[in-house]
TORTISE-146652 format. One record per atom (N, C-alpha, C, O): x, y, z. Coordinates in steps of 0.2 Angstrom, whole numbers, padded with zeros to 4 digits, always signed. Atoms other than C-alpha are relative to their C-alpha. Layout:
REM TORTISE-146652
- px, py, pz
- X, Y, Z
...
This chain:
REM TORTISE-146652
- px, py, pz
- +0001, +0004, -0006
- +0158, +0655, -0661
- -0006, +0004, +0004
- -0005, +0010, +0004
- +0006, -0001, -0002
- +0141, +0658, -0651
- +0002, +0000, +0009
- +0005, -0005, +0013
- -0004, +0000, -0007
- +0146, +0663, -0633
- -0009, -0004, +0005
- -0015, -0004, +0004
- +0007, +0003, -0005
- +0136, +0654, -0618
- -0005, +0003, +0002
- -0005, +0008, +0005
- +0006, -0003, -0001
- +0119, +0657, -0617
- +0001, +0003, +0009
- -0002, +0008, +0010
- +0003, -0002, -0008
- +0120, +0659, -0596
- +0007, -0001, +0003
- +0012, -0004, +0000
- -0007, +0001, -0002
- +0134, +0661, -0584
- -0002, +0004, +0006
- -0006, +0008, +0007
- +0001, -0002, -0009
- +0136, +0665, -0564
- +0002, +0006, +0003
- +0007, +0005, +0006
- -0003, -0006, -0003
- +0139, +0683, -0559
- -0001, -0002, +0007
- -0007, -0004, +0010
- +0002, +0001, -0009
- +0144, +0682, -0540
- +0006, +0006, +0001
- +0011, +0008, -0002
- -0001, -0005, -0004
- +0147, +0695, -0527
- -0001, -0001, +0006
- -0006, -0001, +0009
- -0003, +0004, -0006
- +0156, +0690, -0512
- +0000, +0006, +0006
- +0003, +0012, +0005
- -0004, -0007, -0006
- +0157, +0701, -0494
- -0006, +0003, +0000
- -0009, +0002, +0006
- +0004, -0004, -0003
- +0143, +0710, -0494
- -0001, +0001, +0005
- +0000, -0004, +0009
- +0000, +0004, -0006
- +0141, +0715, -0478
- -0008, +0004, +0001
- -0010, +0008, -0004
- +0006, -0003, +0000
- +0123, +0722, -0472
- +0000, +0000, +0008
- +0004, -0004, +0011
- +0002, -0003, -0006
- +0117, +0729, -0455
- -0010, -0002, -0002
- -0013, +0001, -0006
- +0007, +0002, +0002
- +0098, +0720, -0453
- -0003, -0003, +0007
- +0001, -0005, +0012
- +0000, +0004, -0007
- +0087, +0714, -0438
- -0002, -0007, -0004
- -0004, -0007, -0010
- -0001, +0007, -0002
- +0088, +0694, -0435
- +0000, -0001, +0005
- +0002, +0003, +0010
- +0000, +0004, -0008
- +0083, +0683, -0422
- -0006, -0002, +0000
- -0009, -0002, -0005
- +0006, +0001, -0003
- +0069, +0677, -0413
- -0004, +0003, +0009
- -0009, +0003, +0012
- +0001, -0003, -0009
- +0070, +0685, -0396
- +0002, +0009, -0002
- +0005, +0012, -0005
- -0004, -0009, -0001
- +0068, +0703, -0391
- +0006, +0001, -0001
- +0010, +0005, -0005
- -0009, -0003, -0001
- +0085, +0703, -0385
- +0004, +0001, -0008
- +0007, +0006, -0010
- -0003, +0000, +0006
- +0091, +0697, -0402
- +0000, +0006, -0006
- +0004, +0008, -0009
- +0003, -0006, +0006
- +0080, +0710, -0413
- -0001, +0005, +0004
- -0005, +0009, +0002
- +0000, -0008, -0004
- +0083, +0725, -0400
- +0006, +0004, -0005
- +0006, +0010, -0007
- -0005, -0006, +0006
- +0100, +0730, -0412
- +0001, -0004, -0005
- +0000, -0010, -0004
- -0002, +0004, +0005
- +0105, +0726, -0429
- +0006, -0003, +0000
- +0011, -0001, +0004
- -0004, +0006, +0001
- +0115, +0713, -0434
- +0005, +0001, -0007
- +0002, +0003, -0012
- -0004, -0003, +0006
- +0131, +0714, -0446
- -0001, -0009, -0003
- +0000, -0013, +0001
- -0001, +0005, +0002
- +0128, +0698, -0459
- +0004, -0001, -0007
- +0001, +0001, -0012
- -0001, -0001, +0007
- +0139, +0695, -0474
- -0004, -0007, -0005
- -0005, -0013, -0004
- +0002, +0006, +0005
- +0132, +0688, -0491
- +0005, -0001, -0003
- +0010, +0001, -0001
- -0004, +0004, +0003
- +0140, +0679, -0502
- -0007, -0001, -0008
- -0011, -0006, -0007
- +0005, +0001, +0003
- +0128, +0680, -0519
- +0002, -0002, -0008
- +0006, +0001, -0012
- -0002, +0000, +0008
- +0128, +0671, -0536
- -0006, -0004, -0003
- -0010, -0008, -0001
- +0009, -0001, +0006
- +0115, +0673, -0551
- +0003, -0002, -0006
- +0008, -0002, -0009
- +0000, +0006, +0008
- +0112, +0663, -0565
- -0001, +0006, -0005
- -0007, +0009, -0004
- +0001, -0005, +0006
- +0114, +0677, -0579
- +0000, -0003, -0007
- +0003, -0008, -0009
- -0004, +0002, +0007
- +0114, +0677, -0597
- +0004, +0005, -0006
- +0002, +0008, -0010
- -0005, -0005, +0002
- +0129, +0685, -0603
- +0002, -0001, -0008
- +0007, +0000, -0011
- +0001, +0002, +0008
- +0125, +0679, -0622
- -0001, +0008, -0002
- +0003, +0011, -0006
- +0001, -0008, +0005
- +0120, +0698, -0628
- +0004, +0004, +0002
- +0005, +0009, -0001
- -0005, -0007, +0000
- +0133, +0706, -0619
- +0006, +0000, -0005
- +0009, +0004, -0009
- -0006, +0002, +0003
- +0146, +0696, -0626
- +0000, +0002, -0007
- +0004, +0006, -0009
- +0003, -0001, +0004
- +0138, +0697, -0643
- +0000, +0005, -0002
- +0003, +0005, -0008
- -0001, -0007, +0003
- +0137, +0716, -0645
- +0006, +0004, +0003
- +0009, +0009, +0001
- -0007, -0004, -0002
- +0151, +0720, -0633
- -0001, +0007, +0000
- +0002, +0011, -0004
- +0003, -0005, -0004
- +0140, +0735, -0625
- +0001, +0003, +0007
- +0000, -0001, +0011
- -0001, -0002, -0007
- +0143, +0743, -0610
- -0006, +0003, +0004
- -0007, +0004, +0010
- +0009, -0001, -0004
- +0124, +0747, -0607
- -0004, -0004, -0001
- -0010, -0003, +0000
- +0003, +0007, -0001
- +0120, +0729, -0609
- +0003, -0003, +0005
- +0000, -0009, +0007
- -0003, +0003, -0004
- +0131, +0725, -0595
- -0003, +0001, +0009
- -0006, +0005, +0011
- +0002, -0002, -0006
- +0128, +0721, -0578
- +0003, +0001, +0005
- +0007, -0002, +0007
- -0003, -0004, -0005
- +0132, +0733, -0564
- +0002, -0003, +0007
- -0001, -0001, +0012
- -0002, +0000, -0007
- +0140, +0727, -0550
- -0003, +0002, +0006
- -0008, -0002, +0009
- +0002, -0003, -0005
- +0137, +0739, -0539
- -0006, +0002, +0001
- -0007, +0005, +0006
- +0007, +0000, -0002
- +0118, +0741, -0542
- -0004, -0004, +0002
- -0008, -0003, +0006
- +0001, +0006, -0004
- +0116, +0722, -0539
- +0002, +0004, +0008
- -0003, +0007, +0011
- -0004, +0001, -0006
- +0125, +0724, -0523
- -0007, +0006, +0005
- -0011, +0004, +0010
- +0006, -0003, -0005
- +0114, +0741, -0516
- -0004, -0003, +0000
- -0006, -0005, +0005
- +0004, +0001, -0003
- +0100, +0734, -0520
- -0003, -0006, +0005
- -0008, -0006, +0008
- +0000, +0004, -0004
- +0103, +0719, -0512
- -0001, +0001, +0010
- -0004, -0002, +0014
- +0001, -0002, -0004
- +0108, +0728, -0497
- -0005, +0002, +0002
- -0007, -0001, +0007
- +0006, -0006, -0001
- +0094, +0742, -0498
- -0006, -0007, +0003
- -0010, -0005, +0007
- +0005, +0005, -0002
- +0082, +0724, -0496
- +0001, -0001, +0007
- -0003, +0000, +0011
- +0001, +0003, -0005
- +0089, +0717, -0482
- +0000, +0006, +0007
- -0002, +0004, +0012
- +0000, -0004, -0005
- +0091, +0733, -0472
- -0008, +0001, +0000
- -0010, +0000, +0006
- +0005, -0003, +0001
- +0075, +0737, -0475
- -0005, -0006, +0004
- -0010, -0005, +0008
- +0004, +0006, -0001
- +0068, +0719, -0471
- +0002, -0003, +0007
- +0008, -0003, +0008
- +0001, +0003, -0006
- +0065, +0709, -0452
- -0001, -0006, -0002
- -0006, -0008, -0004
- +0002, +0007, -0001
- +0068, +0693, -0452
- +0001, -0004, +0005
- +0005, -0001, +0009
- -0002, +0004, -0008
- +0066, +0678, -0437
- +0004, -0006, -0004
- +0003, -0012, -0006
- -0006, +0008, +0001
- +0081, +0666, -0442
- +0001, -0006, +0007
- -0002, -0004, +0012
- -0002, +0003, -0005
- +0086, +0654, -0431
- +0006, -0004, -0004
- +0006, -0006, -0010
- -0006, +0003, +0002
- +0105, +0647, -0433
- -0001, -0007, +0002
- -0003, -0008, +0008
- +0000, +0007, -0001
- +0106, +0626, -0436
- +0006, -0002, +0002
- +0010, +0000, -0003
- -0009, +0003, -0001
- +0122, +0619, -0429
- +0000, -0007, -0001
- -0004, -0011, +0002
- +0001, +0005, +0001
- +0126, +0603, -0434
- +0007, -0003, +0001
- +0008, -0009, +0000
């Protein structure tokens, strides 16, 4: 049997410290945001060779996902509906 070509690795909670906002006041301190992230992967060669240096690392997703948004200023604005 031929395992699925693609499949969703996701990774819940993140939490990040980043500026947000639009106003001085809001972007004067960082702000705590959690992510919530899920990626179209293809877990066909891992399954396949059953390597563990084909696989993918949790937690280097996750820093560098962090390491992004720390690093990055965004102007959000929240929609309430």
């Amino acid at each position: 049997m031929t395992p699925e070509p693609g499949g969703w690795l996701c990774v819940e909670g993140l939490e990040v410290e980043c500026t947000i906002g639009v106003t001085e006041r809001e972007r004067a301190t960082k702000q705590r945001i959690v992510i919530n992230l899920k990626l179209k992967v293809d877990f066909g060669k891992v399954a396949m060779l059953d390597a563990i240096q084909d696989g993918i690392d949790y937690r280097v997703v996750s820093r560098r996902v962090i390491a992004e948004c720390e690093k990055s200023s965004f102007q959000l604005i929240e929609l309430t509906t």
